[in-house]
Each structure stands twice: as C-alpha cells, then as structure tokens.
N, C-alpha and C positions, 0 to 999 in steps of 0.2 A: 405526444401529438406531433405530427410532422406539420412543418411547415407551409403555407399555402403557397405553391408555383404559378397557379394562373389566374384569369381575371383578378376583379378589382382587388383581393384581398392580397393577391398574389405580389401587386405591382405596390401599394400600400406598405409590405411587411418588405421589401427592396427598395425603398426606398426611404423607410422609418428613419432612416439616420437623420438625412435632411429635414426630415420632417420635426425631429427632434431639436435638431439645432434652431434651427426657423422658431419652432415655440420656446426654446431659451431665450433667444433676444427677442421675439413679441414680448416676454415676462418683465424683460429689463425696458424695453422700450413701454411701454405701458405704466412704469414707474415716471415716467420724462413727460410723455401725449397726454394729454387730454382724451378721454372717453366721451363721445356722446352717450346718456341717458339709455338707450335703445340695445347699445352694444356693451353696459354694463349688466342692463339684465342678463342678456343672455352667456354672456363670463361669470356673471352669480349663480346663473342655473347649470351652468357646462361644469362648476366647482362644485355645487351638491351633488350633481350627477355622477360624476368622477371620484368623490371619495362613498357615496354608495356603491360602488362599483369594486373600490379596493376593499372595504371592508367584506364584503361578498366574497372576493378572492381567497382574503384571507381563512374564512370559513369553509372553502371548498380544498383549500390544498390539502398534501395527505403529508408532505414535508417540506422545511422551512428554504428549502433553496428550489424549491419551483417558483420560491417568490424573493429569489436572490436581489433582486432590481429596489426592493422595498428601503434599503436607507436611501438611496441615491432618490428615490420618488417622494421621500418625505421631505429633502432638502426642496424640490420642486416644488411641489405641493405649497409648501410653508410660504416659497421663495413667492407663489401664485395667489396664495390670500394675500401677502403685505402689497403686493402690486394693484390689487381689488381693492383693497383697505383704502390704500392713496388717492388710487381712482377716486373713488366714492369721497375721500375727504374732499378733496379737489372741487364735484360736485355740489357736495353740502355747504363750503362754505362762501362758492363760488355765486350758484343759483337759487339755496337755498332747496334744493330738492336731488334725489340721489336713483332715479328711476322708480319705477312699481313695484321690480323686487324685495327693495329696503325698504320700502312706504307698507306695499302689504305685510310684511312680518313686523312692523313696527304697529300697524294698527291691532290684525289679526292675534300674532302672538302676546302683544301687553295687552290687551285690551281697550287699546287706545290711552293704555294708563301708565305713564314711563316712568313712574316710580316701581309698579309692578315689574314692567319690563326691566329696572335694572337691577332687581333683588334676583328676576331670573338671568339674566345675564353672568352677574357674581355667580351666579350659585351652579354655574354651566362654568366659568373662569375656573371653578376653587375644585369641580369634581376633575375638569381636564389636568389641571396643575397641580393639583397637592396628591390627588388621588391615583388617577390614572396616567400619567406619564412621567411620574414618580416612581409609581410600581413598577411599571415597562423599563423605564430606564434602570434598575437596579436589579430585574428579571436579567436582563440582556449582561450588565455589569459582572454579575454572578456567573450566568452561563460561560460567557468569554471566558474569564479565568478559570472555570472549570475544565473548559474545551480546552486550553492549551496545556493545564496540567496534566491531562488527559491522551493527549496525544501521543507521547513516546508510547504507554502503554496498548493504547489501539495499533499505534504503526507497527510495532511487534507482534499483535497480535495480526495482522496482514501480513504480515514476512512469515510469519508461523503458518497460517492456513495457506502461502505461498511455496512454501517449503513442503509442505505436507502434500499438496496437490491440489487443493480444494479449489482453488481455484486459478485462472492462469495469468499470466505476465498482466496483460490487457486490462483484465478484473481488477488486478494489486494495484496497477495505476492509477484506475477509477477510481477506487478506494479512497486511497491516500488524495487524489483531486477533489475528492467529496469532502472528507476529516478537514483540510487548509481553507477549503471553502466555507463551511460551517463557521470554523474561528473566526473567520474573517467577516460572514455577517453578523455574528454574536457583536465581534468588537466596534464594526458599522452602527450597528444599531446601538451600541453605549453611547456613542458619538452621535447619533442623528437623534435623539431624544433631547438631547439639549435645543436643538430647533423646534422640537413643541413647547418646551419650555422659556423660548425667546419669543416665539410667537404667541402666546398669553398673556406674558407682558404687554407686548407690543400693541395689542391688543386695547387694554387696557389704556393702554396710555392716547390712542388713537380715538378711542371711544371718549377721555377726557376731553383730547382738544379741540374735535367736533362740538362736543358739545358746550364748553365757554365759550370756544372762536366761534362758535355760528351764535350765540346770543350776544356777547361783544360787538359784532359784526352786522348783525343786523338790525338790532335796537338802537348802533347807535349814527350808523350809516344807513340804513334803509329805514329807519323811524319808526320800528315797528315796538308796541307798546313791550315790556319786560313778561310779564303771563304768558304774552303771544307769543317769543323766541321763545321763552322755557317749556312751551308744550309742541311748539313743532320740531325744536331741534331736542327737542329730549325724547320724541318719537325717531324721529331720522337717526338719530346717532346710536339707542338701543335697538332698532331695526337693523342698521348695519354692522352692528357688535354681534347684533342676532345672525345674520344670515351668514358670515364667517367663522361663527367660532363653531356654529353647530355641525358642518363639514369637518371643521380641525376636531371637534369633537369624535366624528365617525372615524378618522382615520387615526388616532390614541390611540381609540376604543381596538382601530387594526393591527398597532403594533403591538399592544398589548396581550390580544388574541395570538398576535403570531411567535411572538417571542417568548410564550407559558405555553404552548400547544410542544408534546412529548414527542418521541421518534413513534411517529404510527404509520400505519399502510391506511387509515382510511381518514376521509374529510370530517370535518367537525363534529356536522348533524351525526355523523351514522356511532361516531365515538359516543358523543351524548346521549343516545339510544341505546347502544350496547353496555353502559355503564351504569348509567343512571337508573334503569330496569332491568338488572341483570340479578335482582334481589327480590322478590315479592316480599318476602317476608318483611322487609325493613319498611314497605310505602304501605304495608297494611297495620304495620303498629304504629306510622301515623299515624292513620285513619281512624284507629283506636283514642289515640292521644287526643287529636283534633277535636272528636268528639265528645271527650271526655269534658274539652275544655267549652264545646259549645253548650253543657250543661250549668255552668255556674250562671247563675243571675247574673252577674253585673256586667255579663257578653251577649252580645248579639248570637241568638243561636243559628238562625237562617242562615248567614256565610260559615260559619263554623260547622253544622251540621250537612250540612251542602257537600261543602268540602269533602268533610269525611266518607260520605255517600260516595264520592265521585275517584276518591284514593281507594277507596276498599275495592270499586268493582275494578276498578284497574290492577288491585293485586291478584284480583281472583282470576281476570281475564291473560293476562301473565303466569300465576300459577300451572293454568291450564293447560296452556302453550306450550311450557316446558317441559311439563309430562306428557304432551303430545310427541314434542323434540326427544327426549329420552327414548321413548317408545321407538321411534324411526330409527332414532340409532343405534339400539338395539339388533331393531332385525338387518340394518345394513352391515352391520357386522357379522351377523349369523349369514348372511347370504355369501359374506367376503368370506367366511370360515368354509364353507360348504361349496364355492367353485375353486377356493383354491385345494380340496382335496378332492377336487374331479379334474383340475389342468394336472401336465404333468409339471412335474420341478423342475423351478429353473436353475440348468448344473455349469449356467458358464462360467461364472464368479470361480467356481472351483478348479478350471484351469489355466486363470490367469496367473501367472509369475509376476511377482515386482520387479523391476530389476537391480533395485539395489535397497537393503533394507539392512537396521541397526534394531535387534531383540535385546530389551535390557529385564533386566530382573526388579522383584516388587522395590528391592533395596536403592535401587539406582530411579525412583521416578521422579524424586526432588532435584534429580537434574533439569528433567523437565520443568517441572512445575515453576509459573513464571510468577505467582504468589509466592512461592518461597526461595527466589533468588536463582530462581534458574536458569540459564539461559544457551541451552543445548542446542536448543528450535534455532536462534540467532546465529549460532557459530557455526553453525553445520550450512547454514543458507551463503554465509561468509566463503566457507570451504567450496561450496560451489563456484562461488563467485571467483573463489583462487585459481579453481581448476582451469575454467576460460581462461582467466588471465595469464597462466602460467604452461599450462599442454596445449591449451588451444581444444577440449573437447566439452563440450555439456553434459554435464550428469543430470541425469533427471531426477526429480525430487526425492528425496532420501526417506522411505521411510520409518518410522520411529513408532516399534509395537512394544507391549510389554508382554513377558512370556515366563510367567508360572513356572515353569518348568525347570527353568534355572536356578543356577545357584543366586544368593539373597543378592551377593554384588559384583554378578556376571553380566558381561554382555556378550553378544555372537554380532557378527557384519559378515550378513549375506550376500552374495549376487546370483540375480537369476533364481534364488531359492535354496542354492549353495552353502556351506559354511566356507568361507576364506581366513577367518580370522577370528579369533575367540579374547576375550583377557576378564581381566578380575580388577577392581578399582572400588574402594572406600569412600564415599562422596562424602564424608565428612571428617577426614583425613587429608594429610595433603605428602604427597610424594618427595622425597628426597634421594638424590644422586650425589657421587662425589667427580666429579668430571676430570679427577686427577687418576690417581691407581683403583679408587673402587669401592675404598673401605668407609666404611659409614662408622664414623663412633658417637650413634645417639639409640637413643631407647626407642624401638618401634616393631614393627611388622616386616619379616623380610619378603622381597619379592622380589619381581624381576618387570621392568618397561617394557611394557606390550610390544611395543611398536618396532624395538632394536634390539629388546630379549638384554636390556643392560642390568647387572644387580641395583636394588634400591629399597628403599625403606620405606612403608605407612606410618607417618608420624603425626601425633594430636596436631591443633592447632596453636598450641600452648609453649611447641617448642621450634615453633617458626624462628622466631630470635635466634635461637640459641643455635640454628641449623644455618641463619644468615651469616652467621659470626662465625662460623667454621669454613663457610668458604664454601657450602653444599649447594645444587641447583634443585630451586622446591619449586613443582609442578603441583596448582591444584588439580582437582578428580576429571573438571568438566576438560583440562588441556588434555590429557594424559588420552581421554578419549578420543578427543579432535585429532592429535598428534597421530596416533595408530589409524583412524578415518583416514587423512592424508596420505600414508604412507601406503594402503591399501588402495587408495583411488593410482595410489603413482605406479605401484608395481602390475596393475589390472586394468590402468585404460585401456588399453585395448581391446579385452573385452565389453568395456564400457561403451564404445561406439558401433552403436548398430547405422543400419541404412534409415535409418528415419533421422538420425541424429547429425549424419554425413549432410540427407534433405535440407533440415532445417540451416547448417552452415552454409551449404551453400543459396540459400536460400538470402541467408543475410549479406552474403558478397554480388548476389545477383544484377542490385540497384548501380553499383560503381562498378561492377567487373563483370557485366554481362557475357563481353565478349569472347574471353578465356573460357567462361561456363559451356557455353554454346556451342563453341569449336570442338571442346571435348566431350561432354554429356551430351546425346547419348551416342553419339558418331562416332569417335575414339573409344572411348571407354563406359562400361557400364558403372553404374554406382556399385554395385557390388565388388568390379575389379579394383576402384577406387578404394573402397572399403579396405581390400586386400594389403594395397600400398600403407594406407594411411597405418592400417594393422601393425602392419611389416616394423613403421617407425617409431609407434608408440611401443612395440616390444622390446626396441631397444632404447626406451627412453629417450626418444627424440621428441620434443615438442613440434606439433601439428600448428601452430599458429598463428606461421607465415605461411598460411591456407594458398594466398597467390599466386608467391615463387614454386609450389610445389604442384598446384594447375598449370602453371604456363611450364614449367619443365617436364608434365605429363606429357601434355599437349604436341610438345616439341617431340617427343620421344616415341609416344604412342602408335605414329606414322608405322612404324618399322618393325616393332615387338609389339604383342601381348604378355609377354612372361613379365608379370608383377613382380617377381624377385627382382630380374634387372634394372625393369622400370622404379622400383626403391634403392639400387645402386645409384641412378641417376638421379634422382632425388637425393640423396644422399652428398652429392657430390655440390650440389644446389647448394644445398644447406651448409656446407661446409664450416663456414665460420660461425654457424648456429650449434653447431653440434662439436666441435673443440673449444667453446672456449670454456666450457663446464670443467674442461682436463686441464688446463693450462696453469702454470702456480702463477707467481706474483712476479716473477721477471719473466712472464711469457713464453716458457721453458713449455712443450712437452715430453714427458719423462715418458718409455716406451720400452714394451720388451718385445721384442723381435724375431718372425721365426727361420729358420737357417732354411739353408735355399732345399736343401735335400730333403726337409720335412713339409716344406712346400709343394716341391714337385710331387710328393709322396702322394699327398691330400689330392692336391689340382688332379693325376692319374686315376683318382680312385673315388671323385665327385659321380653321384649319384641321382637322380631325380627322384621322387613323390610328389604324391599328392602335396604334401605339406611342407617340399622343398627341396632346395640342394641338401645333402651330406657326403661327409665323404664316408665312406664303406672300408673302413679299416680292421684289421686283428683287434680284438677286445683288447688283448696285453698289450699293444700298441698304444693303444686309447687310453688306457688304464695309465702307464706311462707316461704319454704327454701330460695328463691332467696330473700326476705327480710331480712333474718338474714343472707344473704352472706352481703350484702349488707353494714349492721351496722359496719357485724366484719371489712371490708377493710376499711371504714369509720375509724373508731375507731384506727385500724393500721395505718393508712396514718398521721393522729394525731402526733404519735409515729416516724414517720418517719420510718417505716418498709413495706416492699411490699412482703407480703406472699405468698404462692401457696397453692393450695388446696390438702395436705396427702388424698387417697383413697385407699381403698383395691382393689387388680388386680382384683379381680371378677367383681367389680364395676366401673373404672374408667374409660374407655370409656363410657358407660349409660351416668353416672352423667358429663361428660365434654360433648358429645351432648343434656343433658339436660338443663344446665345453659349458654352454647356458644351463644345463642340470647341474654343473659343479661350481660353474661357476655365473649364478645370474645376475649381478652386479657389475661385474669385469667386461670393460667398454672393448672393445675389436674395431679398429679405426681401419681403414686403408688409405695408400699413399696418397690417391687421390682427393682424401677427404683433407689434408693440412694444406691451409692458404700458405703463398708465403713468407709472411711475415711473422711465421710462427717457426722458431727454432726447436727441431727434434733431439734429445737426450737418450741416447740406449742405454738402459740402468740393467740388460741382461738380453739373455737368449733361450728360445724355448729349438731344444734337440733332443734328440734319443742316443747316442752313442756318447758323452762326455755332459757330465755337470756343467750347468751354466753358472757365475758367479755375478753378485753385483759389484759395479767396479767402485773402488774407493771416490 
C-alpha cells in the first residue's frame, strides 16, 4: 500500500514522527500531572480503542513484518496503561472517584459485587500471565533461535537461486533484508513479552494499593464507616483493574496471534477457512460423534443434537462445493488442453543460448546438493565474485544442468552452447599432486588435472594422512572443479563480455565518471568499438578493471583514429604498469627475449590488414622457423628457471603476438613502450632466422 501524499492523511503520515514523540512524553508526563476525571475517560476509551485495533491488525496481516513496529508498540502500549493505572490511582485515593469509565465496569462488569469483580479480575491476571504471554513469549523464544540457526542455510540458499538466475541482484538483497529482519523481530518479541509480564504484576500490585490506601484513607480521614470504604473502593479499584488489563488482555491475545501465525500469503480469517473446512469428512464424523453423545441420558440432548444437525449439513454443504470445484477444474483443464493444441508452439525457449553453462553427470550431483555437503552453487558464485575483482568483467550467472549423457563423473563447461572444456573428477575422492618431479608413490587412480593437464592421483579419503606426510598437494573434487572454471573464465573472457555486459559497467561508473562516459559514448566511439578494445585486452590477459584509465585514454585518442588495434596499443601504454608487473621476478628484473632488428623489419615490410587484424604475411618456412627458435629459447629458460616475455617494437607487437598466439597462447609480447621506468630489462636471448640464439649464463 503506498503511502498517502495529500490531504489530511497525507500531512498526518509526514509528520507522525513528531507526532510520535509528542505522545512519548504526554505518556511520561501523565505519570507526573494530575488527570482531571473527564480526560481519563477518554485515555481509558482511546486505550480500548487502540488495542481492538492491533489486535485486528494482527488478524488481517498475511506476514509478520508488515507489523514489524509490534515489539516497540508493546513497550508503548504497556508503558500507556502504567501511566492510566497512576492516573486513576491518583484519582481514587485523592477524590475517592476515578471517572465513569472505571465506575461503569466496576458496577456493570461485577455486578456491583467486588468480590465477584475480583475472582474476575484474577482469573483475566492468571489467563494473560500464566497462559497467554507465557505462550507468546516462548513462541517467539523458539522462533528466534530457530531463525538464526536457520539463516546460513536460507542465505545460501539466496546466493544459490542468485547464482542460478532466478532471481536478480536487487531481489537477493530484499531477501537477505527480509531473513535479518524476521530474526530480529522474533528476538524483539522474546524481549518485549517480559513487558506483559511486568505489566500483570504491576497491575496487581496497583489494584492492591487502591484498594487498602483508599479504605485506610478514607475511613480514617474522611470518616467514612469501614463497609462503606470496602464497597466503594472495592468497586473502584476492580473497575480500574478491569478496564486495563482487559485492553492488555487484547493486545497478548495480539502477540500471541502474531508470533504462532506460519509464513502465508493470506490474513487469518481466510487461513481459518481454508483449513478448517478443507475436510468434510472429518466435521461430519463429528456430527456423528456429537450425536451419538446427545443420546445418552444423563446429557442434554437439544445442544448436542442441535449441534450435530448444524455440523452434518455443513459437511454436506462443503461436500458439495468441492465436487462442484473438482468438476470446473476439470473442464478448465480440458479447455487449457484443447487451445493449447490449436495455438501454435511456443519455439523461443529453443533458441536461446546460455552463455556460460557447467553439465555434470548423475555421479557429480552431491556436489550440488547442499543437504549433503555440497557447496558448488557457493563457490562458483565466489568465482564470479573473483572475476570482477580480478579482470574487471561480469560473468553472468553460471549455469549448473545435469546431463544423462555423460559419463557417471564427467563434467563439460560450455559457452554460448560450445564445449570449451571437458574433465573427469571423483567427488568422493580427493586428488593428489606431487609439486616436485611428478611422481606420486600412493595407491590410487591415475589421471591428469583438468585445468593444467598435470599428472595426479584419485586417492580415498583414508590416505589423506599419509599423502600429507609425503609432502603431496591434495585437492578436494569440488576445487579441482572451481580451479578449471577459473582458468576457463581467464583464458575466454573475452568472449565472455558481450555489449550488454560493457552496458551494465559502464553503467556502474556512470554516477562518479559521468563525464569521461559522455565525451566518449556514443560521440567518439560506439560500444561495440569499445567492445573491440576491451576484447583486444582481455585476449592478452590484460585485466579490464581500471575501466577509467582506459576511457579517458580512449577518449584522448579516439579524436584521430578509429582503428581499435591502435586505440588498444594506447591503452596498452596507459596500463603499463598494470600489465608488467605480472612478468616482473622479486628484484624487479624483466627477463626478455628480443627480436633482432632484421626479423623486425622483415615483419613491419610484410604487416598486413583483416578484418580480424594486423599480420604479418610471411613464407610458412619462415614462420615455421621463428616459432621453432621461440621454442628452444623458452626451452632453454625454463632450464634456468627463468619465464621470459617477448621485447617487441610498437610498430610490430600486435602482428607478431597474433602471429605466434596459436603456438604460443601464454607467451606475453610486451613492447618498449609498455616498461615504466623503473623497471630494469634483462635479455636472457634473441629470436633470429640465420644463427641460434643462446641463453646467456
């Protein structure tokens, strides 16, 4: 329900605050003043009023946080009869009269009889206190601690339907604000039950001092005979027991309702309806029962029989009803059968692609499953979370089918509908490496690590020990999958960032960096050419993530070119110290192999355009060649324990990194441009065609 903007209610719900505060200290100031007679009635009738009113609420809500406000109103409320109570003492023992409110339910409700009146009072004390805010309070005690044990499991299961797609960022928030909020009135409410339970007392004790202090007081100061105090202030003091506890009575009666009422979608009445007569069968062998029993002599048969009459045609009238119900839905199904094979079929579902999807086998679904310790859904949501943080691109929700097809402990990681990646994994094994020479000396399963193709072993869980104690690296099933995920998302972002994904980033730098957006989109460049760049660097493992520097050095550039290759040289140059420091060892060194000027000019002479880029257009044997003497010299480094990048001149470094990227897709191609400088360069070799390069000692 939206809020009311205008007229009176409009200006009322704008300025409730004050309005709130204002009736806090009336409640505290009303404890201190004096009430005249006139305006305690009406604060006696404005407090019956008020908790008919919540407990109403409480029957109409359909869940317990549309009436989130309820502990804090029970503090009020409570805090609002002890302020009444005082009042009224004040009066009673002051005037000997306490207004018409507490005078009529003193007369009215005992019957003028305040011994009556105060067996009913107790007996309204003992149902509110022993019974029913007892209940509530241990309702609420329970629920709390359920709801918080409860929570990791729900929050995963949000992260899971999050991950899955089901629902989106905004929804997962709500979610999780709704789960913290429920704990928190569960535990509200443990807490704010001890205030019906003070206020009972309180009660009581009020109710006492009324009534000695006003016959004390005025038999033996006002000279009124002892009979005469004990029946007027024995009316007065159960009148005013009466007309506050039976409000505090209504609003128990509300916690109580509110804090045992289930998660439903509908208000009290309509649950009570739907539940309660959702059985014929069971309110007509009442009717049976009832009757049976209004046959014995020694009962009344006329209510018993009565009864009976009045439950039977209620089951029969309900019987009927649902064989009416059955009947309809019947043929609304048959009608639903019958246009849906006169529309034509809907075939869009069938050529949507996902874009990025994990098919496991029936053997692999206890990774899932979060009853049996699974937690695939969790780590894969993590892996997204890496990606932002570490390339700078959003992957969109991954998803996770099972597929028959395969083998018992295979998985496939698609994109686009693609196979990229296949491996085989034991989920109830756990993987072992030797991260020195290779050799594994334990009993197991041979295989090889998806994700880097390293030899290793499936080995029980039995010889974990014994595989610590050797010095082995043991991956459980659920890593060994995440590990090949990641390395799959790193070798293929690129593919990974479409134009809606470019949208959304730039979407989120909009609010602080409009400006840069603006200048460039869509004036300078389309997203699409943006696209291209962004491509261009995630091909070569550049992380996207200082989004900024790499708009404003668009921006800067785009003036004068369109050709994306270039404009990703200048980017490239941007980033410079974002993109060496991955190659750098531990004393700052970059180690490099370099190419001779003659094999440069060679390439730069013989640069070509496509569609899909520079190359150079060289002899195959040529080509063949250099990639053989790249080959030696990383060979020969690796030896050395050193892992080089290939020094190129700018003119040439694109060409020659889409030239060798089939042989070599790992192997970085830096140009000179690209080293800040306070990074010192090491030539550990030379790529040439006419003499062997060697690495130097």
């Amino acid at each position: 329900m939206e809020k009311p903007t205008t007229g009176f209610l409009g200006r009322m719900s704008n300025n409730m605050d004050a309005i709130a505060a204002f009736g806090v200290i009336g409640i505290v100031a009303m404890i201190v003043l004096p009430l005249p007679p006139f305006m305690l009635d009406l604060l006696l009738t404005f407090n019956l009023t008020f908790a008919l009113v919540i407990i109403l609420l409480t029957m109409f809500t359909t869940e317990i946080l549309q009436f989130s406000i309820f502990p804090t109103l029970l503090l009020i409320t409570t805090l609002f009869r002890l302020g009444l109570n005082i009042s009224s003492t004040r009066l009673i023992l002051s005037r000997g009269q306490a207004g018409q409110v507490i005078e009529a339910f003193g007369s009215f409700v005992t019957g003028n009889n305040y011994i009556v009146g105060a067996i009913i009072f107790i007996i309204i004390v003992v149902v509110q206190f022993v019974v029913i805010t007892n209940g509530a309070g241990r309702v609420a005690e329970v629920a709390a601690r359920f709801t918080l044990d409860g929570m990791p499991g729900k929050q995963m299961s949000i992260d899971a339907d999050l991950n899955a797609g089901i629902i989106t960022d905004e929804e997962a928030r709500i979610k999780r604000q709704k789960l913290q909020n429920e704990a928190d009135f569960y535990g509200a409410m443990d807490g704010a039950s001890k205030f019906v339970k003070g206020d009972a007392i309180a009660g009581i004790v009020i109710v006492i001092i009324n009534f000695i202090g006003g016959i004390a007081i005025f038999s033996w100061q006002e000279g009124l005979s002892l009979v005469e105090a004990l029946q007027r202030f024995g009316i007065l003091t159960i009148g005013d027991g009466l007309v506050s506890q039976i409000p505090a009575l209504l609003i128990s009666i509300a916690s109580g309702i509110l804090v045992t009422r289930s998660a439903t979608n509908e208000n009290f009445g309509t649950d009570l309806s739907q539940q309660l007569f959702s059985f014929p069968k069971v309110i007509f062998i009442a009717s049976v029962v009832i009757f049976v029993m209004g046959l014995i002599p020694a009962l009344p048969a006329p209510p018993f029989i009565g009864l009976s009459i009045v439950a039977g045609t209620i089951a029969y009238i309900l019987n009927e009803y649902n064989k009416q119900e059955e009947i309809e839905k019947e043929n609304q199904e048959l009608e639903i059968e019958e246009s849906a094979t006169k529309e034509p079929e809907e075939v869009t579902n069938y050529i949507q692609v996902e874009p990025f999807e994990v098919e496991i086998a029936y053997g692999l679904i206890p990774l899932v499953d979060e009853s049996s310790g699974g937690d695939l859904l969790e780590r894969i949501a993590a892996v997204r979370r890496q990606a932002a943080s570490d390339i700078g691109i959003i992957v969109q929700p991954i998803r996770i089918r099972d597929n028959l097809q395969l083998d018992t402990n295979e998985y496939v990681i698609k994109i686009k509908g693609n196979e990229v990646a296949r491996g085989e994994i034991l989920h109830d094994h756990l993987m072992v490496m030797d991260p020195g020479n290779g050799n594994i000396d334990i009993k197991g399963i041979d295989t090889k690590e998806p994700a880097f193709n390293l030899p290793a072993k499936w080995v029980e869980e039995d010889l974990k020990e014994k595989a610590e104690m050797k010095g082995y690296t043991i991956v459980d099933p659920t890593t060994v999958l995440i590990t090949h995920l990641k390395e799959v998302i790193n070798n293929h972002s690129h593919e990974l960032l479409g134009r809606q994904e470019i949208k959304t980033l730039l979407d989120t730098l909009k609010e602080r960096y409009n400006a840069v957006i603006e200048e460039l989109i869509p004036d300078l460049l389309s997203i699409g050419e943006l696209q291209k760049v962004l491509r261009n660097l995630l091909r070569e493992n550049v992380a996207i993530k200082d989004l900024v520097t790499i708009l404003e050095t668009l921006a800067d550039h785009a003036v004068n070119t369109k050709d994306t290759e270039i404009l990703t040289e200048y980017v490239r140059h941007a980033l410079s110290r974002t993109i060496v420091k991955d190659y750098v060892n531990e004393e700052n060194v970059l180690q490099v192999l370099t190419i001779h000027p003659e094999l440069e000019e060679m390439i730069h002479n013989n640069i070509q355009k496509s569609f899909q880029g520079s190359f150079p257009a060289i002899d195959p044997n040529v080509n063949t060649k250099i990639l053989e003497t790249i080959h030696e010299l990383i060979e020969a480094a690796s030896i050395k324990q050193m892992n080089p990048v290939i020094l190129a001149a700018p003119r040439i470094r694109s060409p020659f990194k889409r030239m060798i990227e089939m042989a070599f897709p790992n192997l970085a191609v830096l140009s000179l441009n690209e080293i800040p400088n306070n990074v010192e360069i090491e030539a550990v070799g030379m790529v040439r065609l006419n003499e062997n390069s060697q690495v130097p000692s």
